[in-house]
PATORRO-734101 format. One record per residue: residue number from 1; residue in three letters; x, y, z of N, C-alpha, C in turn. Coordinates in pm, whole numbers, plus 50000, padded with zeros to 5 digits. Layout:
REC   resi   resn     n.x     n.y     n.z    ca.x    ca.y    ca.z     c.x     c.y     c.z
REC    NUM    ALA       X       Y       Z       X       Y       Z       X       Y       Z
...
This chain:
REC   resi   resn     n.x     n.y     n.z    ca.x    ca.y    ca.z     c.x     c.y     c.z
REC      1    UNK   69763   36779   43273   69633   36712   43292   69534   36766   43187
REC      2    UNK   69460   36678   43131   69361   36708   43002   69242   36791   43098
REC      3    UNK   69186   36890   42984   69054   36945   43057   68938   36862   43062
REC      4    UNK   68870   36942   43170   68729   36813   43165   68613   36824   43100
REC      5    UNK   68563   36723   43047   68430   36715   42945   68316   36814   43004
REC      6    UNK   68297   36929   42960   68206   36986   43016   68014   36968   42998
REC      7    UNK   67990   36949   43103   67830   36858   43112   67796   36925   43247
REC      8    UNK   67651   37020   43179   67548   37050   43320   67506   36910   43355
REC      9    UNK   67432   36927   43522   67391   36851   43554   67457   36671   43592
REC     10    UNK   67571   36690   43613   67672   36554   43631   67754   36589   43692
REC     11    UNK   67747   36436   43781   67873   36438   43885   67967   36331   43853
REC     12    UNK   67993   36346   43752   68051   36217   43697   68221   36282   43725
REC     13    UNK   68316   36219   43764   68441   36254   43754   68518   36328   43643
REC     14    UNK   68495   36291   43547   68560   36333   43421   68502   36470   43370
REC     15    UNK   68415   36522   43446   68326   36583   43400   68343   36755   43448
REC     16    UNK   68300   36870   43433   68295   36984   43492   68171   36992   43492
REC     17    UNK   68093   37030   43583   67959   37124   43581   67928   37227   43597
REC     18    UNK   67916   37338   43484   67932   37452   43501   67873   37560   43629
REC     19    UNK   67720   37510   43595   67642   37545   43748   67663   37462   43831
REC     20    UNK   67682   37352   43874   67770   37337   44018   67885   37400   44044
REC     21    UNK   68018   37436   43961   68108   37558   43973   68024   37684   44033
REC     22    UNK   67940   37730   43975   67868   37816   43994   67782   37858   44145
REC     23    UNK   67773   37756   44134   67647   37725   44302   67742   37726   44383
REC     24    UNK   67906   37665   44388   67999   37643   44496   68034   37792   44529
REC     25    UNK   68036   37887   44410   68121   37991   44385   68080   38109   44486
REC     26    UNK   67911   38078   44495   67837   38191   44528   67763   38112   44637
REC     27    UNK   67779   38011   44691   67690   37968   44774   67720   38051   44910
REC     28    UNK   67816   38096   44960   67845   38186   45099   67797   38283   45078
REC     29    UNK   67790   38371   44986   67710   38476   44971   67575   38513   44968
REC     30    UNK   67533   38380   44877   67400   38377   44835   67336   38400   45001
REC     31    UNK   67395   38244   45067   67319   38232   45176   67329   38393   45278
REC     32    UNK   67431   38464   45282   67484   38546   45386   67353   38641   45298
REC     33    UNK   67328   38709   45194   67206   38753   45142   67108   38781   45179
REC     34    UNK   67054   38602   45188   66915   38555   45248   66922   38624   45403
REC     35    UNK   66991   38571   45466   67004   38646   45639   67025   38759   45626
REC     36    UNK   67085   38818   45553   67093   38968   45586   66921   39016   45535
REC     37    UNK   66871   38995   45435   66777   39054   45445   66644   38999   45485
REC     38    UNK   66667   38916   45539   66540   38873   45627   66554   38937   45750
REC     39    UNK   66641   39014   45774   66702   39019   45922   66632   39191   45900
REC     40    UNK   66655   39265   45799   66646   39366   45750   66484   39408   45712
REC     41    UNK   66425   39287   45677   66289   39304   45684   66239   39289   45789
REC     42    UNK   66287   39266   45907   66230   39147   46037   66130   39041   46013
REC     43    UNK   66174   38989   45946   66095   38827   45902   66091   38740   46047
REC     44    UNK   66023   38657   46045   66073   38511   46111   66215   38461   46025
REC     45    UNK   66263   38376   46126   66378   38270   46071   66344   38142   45936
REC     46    UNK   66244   38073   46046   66178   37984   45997   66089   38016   45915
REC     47    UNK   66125   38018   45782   66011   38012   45641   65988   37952   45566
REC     48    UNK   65862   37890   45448   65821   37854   45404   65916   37909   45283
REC     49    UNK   65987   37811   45244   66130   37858   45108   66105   37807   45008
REC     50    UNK   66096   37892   44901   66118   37764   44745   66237   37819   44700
REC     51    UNK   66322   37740   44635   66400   37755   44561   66419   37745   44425
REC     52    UNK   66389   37803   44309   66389   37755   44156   66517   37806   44100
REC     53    UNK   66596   37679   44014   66658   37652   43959   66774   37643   44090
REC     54    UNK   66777   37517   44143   66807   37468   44260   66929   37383   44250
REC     55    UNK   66928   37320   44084   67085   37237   44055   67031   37163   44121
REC     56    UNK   67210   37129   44164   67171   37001   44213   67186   37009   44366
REC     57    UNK   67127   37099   44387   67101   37119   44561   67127   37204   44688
REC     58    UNK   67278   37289   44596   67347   37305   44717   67290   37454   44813
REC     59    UNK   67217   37501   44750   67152   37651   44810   67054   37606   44919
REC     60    UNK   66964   37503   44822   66835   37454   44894   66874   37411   45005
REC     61    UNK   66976   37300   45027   67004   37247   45142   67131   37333   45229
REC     62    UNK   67204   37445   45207   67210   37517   45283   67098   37605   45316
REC     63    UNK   66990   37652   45292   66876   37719   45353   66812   37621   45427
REC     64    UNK   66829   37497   45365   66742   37427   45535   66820   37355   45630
REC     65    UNK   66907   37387   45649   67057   37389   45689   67017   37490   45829
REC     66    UNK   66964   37569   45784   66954   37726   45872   66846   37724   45917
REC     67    UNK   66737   37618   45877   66613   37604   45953   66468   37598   45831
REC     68    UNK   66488   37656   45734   66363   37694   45597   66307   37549   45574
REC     69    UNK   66191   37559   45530   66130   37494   45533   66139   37487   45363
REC     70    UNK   66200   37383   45276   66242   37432   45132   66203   37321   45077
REC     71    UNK   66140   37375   44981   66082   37324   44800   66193   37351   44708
REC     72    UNK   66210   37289   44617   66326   37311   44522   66296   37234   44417
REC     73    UNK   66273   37330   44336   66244   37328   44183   66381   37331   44074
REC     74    UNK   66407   37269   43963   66480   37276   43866   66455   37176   43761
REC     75    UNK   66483   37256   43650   66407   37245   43503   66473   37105   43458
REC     76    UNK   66581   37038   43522   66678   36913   43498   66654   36792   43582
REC     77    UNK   66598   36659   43521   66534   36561   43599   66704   36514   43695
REC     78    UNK   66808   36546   43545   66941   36460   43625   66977   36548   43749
REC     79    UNK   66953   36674   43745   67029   36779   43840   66940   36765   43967
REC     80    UNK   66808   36688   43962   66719   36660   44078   66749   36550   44132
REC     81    UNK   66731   36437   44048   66833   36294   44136   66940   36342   44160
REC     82    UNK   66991   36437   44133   67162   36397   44240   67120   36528   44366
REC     83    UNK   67013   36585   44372   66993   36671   44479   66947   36600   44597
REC     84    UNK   66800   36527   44518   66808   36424   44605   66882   36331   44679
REC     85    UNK   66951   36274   44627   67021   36134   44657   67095   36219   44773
REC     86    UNK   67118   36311   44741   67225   36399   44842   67195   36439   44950
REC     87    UNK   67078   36500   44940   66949   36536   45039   66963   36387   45171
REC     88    UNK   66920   36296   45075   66924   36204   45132   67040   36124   45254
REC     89    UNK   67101   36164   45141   67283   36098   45236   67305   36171   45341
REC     90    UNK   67278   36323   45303   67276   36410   45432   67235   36414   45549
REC     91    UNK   67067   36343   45558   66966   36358   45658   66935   36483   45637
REC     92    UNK   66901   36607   45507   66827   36667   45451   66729   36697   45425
REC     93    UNK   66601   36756   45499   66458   36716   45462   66441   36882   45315
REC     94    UNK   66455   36818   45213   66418   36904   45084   66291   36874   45007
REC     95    UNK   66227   36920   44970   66147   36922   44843   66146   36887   44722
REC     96    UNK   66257   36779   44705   66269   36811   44559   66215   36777   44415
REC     97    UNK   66190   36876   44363   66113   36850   44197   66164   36887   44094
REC     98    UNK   66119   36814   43959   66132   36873   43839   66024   36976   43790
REC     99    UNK   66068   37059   43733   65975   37177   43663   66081   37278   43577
REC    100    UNK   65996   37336   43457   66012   37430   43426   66039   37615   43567
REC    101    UNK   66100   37659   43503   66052   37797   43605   65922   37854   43552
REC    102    UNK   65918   37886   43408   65795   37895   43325   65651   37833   43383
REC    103    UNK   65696   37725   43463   65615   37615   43465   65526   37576   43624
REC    104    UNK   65572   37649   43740   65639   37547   43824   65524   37444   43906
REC    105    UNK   65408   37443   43811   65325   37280   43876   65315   37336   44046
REC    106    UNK   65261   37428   44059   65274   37415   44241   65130   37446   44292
REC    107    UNK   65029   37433   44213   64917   37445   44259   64897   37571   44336
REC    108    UNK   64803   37541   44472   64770   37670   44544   64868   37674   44638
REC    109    UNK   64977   37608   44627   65090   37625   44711   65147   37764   44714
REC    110    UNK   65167   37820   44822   65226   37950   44865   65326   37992   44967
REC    111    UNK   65421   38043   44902   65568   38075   44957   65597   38190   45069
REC    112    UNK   65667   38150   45166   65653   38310   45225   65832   38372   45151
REC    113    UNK   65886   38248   45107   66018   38319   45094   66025   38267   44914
REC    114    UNK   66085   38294   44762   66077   38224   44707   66238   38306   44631
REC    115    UNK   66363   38205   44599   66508   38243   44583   66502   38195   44454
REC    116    UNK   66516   38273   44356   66576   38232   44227   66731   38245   44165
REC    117    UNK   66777   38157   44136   66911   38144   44116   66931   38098   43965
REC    118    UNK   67013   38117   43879   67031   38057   43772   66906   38062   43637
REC    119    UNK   66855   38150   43703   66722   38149   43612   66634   38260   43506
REC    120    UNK   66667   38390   43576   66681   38473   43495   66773   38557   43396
REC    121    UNK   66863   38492   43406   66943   38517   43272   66991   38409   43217
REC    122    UNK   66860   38309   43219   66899   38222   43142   66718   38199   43045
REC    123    UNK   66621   38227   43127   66478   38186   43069   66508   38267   42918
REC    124    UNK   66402   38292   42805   66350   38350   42722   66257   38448   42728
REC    125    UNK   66180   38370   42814   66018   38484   42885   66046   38493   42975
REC    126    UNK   66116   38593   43038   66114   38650   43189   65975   38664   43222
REC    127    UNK   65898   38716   43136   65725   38774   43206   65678   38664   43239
REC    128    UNK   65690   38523   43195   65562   38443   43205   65680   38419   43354
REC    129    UNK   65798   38375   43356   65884   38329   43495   65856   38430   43609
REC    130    UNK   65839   38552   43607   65825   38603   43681   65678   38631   43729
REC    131    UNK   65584   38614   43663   65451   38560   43680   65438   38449   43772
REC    132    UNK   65465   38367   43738   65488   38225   43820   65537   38273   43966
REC    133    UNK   65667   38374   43974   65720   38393   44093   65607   38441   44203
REC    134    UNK   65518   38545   44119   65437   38603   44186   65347   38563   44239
REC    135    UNK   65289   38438   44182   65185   38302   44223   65259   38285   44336
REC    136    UNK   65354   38175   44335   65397   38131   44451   65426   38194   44581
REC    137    UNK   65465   38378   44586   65429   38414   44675   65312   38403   44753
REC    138    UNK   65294   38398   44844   65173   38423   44960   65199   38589   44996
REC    139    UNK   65074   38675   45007   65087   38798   45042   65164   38898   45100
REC    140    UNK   65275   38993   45097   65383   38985   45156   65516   38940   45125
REC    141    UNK   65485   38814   45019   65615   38730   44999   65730   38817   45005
REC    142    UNK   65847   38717   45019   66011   38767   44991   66026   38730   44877
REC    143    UNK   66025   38777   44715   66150   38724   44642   66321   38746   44608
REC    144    UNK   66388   38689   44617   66495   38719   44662   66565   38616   44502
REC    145    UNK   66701   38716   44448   66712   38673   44343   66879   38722   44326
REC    146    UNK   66910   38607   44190   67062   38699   44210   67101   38705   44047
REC    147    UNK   67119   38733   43958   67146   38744   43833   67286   38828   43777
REC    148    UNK   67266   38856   43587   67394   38854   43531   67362   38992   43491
REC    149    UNK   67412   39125   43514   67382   39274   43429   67419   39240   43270
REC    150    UNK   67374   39383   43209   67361   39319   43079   67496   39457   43034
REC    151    UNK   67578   39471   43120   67735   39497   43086   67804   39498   43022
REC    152    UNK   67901   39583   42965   68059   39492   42917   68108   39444   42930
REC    153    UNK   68204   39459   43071   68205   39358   43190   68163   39191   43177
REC    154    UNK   68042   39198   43202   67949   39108   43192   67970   39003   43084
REC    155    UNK   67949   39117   43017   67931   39052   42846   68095   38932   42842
REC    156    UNK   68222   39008   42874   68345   38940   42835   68324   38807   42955
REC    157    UNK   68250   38843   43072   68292   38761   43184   68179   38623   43131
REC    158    UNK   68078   38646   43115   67982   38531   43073   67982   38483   42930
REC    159    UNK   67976   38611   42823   67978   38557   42655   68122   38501   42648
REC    160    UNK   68206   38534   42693   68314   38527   42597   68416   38416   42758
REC    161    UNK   68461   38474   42842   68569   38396   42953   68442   38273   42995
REC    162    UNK   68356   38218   43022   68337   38148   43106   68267   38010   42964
REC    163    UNK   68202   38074   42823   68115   37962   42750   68217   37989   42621
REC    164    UNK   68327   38034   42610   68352   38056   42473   68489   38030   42471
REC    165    UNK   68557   38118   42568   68773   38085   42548   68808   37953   42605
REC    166    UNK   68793   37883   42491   68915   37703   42540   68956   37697   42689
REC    167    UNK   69034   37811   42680   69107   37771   42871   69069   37760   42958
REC    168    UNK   68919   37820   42935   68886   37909   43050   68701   37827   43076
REC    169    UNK   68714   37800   42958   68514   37781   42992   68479   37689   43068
REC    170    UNK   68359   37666   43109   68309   37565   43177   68166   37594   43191
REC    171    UNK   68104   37622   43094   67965   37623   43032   67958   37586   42938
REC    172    UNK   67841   37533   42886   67758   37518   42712   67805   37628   42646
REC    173    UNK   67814   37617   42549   67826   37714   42430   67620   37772   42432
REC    174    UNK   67663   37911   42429   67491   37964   42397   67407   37913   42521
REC    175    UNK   67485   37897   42664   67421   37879   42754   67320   38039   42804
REC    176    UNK   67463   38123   42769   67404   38274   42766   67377   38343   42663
REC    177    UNK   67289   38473   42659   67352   38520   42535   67299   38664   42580
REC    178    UNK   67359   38756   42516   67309   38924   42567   67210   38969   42576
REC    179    UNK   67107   38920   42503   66943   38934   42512   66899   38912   42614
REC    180    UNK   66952   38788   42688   66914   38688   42811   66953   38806   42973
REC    181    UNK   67048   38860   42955   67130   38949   43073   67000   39044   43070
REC    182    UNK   67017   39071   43207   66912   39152   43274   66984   39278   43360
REC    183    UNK   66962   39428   43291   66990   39493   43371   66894   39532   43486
REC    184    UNK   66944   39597   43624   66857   39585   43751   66706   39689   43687
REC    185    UNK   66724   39776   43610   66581   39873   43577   66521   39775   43492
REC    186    UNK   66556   39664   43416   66460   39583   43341   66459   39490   43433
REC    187    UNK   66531   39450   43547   66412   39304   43627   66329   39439   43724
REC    188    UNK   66336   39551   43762   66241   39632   43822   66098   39607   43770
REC    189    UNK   66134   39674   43682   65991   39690   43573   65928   39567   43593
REC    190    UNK   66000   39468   43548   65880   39286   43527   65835   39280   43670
REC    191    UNK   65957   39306   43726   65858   39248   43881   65787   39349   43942
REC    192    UNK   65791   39445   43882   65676   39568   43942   65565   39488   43836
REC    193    UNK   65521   39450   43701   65465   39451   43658   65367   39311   43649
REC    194    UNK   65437   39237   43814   65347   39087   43847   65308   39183   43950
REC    195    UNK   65330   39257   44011   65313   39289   44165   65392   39290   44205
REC    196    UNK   65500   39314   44240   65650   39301   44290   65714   39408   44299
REC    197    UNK   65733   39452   44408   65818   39582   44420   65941   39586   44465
REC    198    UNK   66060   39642   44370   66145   39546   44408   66228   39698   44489
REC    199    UNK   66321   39607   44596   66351   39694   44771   66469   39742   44713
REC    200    UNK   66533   39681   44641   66698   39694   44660   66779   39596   44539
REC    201    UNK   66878   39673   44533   66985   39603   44418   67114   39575   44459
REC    202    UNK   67196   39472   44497   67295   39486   44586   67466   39396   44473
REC    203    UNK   67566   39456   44443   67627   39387   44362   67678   39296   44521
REC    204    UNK   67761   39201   44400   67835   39122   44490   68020   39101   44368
REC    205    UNK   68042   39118   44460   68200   39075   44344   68311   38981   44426
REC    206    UNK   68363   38910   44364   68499   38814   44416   68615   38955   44451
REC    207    UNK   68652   38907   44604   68795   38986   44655   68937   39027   44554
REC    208    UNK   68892   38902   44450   69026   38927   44398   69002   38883   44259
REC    209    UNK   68992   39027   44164   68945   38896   44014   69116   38824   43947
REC    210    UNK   69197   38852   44037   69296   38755   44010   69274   38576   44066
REC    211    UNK   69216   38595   44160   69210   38492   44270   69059   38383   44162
REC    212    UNK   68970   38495   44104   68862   38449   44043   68940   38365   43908
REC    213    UNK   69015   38418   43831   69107   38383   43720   69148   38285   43807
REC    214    UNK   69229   38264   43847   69294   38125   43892   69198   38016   43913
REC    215    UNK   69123   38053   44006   69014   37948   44031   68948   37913   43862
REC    216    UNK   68911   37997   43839   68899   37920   43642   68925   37834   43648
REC    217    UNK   69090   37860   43610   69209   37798   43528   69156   37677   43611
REC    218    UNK   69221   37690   43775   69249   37522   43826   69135   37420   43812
REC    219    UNK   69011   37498   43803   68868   37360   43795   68876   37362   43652
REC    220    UNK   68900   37448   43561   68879   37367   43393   68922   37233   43370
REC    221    UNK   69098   37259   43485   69111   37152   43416   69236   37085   43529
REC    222    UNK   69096   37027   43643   69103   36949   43730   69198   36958   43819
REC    223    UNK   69261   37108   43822   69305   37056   43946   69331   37119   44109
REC    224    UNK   69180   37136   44105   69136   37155   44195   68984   37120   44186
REC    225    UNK   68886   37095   44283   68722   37037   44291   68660   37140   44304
REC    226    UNK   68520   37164   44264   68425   37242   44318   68370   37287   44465
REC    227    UNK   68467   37205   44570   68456   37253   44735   68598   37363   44767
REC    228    UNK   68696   37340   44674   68802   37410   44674   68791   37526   44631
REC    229    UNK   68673   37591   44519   68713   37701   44478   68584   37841   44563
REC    230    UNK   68526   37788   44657   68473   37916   44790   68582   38000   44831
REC    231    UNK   68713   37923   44893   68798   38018   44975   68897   38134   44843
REC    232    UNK   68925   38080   44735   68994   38126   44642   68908   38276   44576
REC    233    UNK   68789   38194   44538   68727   38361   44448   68687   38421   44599
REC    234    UNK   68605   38372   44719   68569   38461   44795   68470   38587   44792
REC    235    UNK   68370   38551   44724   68285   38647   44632   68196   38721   44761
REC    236    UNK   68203   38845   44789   68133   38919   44911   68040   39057   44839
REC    237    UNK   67970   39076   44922   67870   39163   44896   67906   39331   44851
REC    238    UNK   67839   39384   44845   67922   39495   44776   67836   39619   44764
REC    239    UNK   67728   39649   44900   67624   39768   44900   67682   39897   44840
REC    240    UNK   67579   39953   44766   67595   40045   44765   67713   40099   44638
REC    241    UNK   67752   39986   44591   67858   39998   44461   67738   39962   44323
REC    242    UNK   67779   40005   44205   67751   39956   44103   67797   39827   44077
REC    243    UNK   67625   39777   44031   67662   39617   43947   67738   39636   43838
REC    244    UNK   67871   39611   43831   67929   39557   43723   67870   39434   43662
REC    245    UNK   67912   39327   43733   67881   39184   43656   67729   39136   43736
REC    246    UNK   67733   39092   43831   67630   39054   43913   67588   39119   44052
REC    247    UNK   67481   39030   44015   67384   39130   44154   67230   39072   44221
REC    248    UNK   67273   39098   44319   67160   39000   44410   67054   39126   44396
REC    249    UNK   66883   39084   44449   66816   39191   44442   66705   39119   44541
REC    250    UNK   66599   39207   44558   66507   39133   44675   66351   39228   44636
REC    251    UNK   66220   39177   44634   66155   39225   44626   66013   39215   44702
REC    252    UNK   65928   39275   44742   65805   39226   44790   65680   39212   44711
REC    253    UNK   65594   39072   44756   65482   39094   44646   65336   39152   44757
REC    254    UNK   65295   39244   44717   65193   39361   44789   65096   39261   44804
């Protein structure tokens, strides 16, 4: 079977989407995250959620899935119609918009919870994005975030296995690049330096980076879907270990 045309933002058959791979990969975790540390802060359940860099949906609408009350922002008009439309088919009540993260148009709107995904190791200006984050909190806020270390590790798993080796990719070329990777003491600093104090650094890694390799291989090139590859990598939390590759983090804005 030929590999598939790789294109963010499309659900077109022929097609791979790298961050929808992505969003499927980590969506059990992400969400198991959010509950664990709301649970850990003693939050309410029910919160006022934004989500930036949201794709095409699938975080946002598992958090209001669970009850959140969710806004969902992403920088891609196509990756918002298909959140929507989806939203929709679902009986989904989402938020959904286009924006920059740089950007995010939200007026005096204020967040009690705000999840960034896909976004800081990918912006240019972390300061002005993480500025923005700090707006949208309301006093107290949760930001809650999950990103790429700026590793060796890292480096082979994002520069080189996932946007660069033929077999294996299923990103843009120069979607990443090492400048962009954020180790946990440099997103400290920015978000101490909106107001943000950040609680905790938590890796997360797949059960099996054999099981992660396979799952590659079979979505490059079709044969297997993006609902198939959750049970295969199985990506779980990982307190208290060093971030190798990735790592969720959580912070408060004072």
């Amino acid at each position: 079977m030929p590999s598939l045309h790789i294109e963010l933002d499309s659900d077109a058959e022929d097609t791979i989407d790298g961050r929808q791979v992505r969003a499927a990969s980590f969506q059990h975790v992400r969400l198991e995250y959010v509950e664990r540390t709301i649970s850990a802060l003693g939050l309410a359940q029910r919160r006022r959620t934004l989500v930036v860099g949201s794709g095409r949906g699938l975080l946002a609408h598992g958090l209001a899935a669970l009850g959140h009350e969710v806004t969902a922002i992403d920088p891609s008009p196509a990756a918002t119609a298909i959140a929507t439309t989806e939203a929709e088919r679902s009986g989904i009540e989402v938020d959904h918009r286009t924006a920059p993260a740089e950007n995010l148009g939200l007026g005096d709107q204020r967040f009690d919870i705000a999840f960034y995904a896909d976004t800081f190791e990918i912006t240019s200006d972390l300061e002005r994005v993480v500025s923005e984050a700090s707006r949208a909190l309301a006093p107290g806020g949760l930001l809650i975030y999950d990103t790429v270390n700026r590793t060796v590790p890292a480096k082979i798993t994002y520069l080189g296995v996932f946007q660069t080796l033929p077999m294996t990719r299923f990103m843009p070329r120069r979607r990443y690049s090492a400048d962009r990777l954020r180790t946990p003491a440099e997103m400290s600093d920015a978000l101490a330096r909106q107001g943000l104090t950040n609680r905790e650094i938590c890796a997360f890694v797949p059960r099996s980076v054999r099981g992660l390799a396979k799952a590659v291989l079979a979505r490059r090139h079709g044969r297997i879907t993006d609902d198939e590859i959750p049970p295969i990598v199985d990506f779980a939390l990982a307190p208290g270990k060093k971030s190798v590759v990735t790592y969720f983090g959580h912070a408060v804005k004072a």
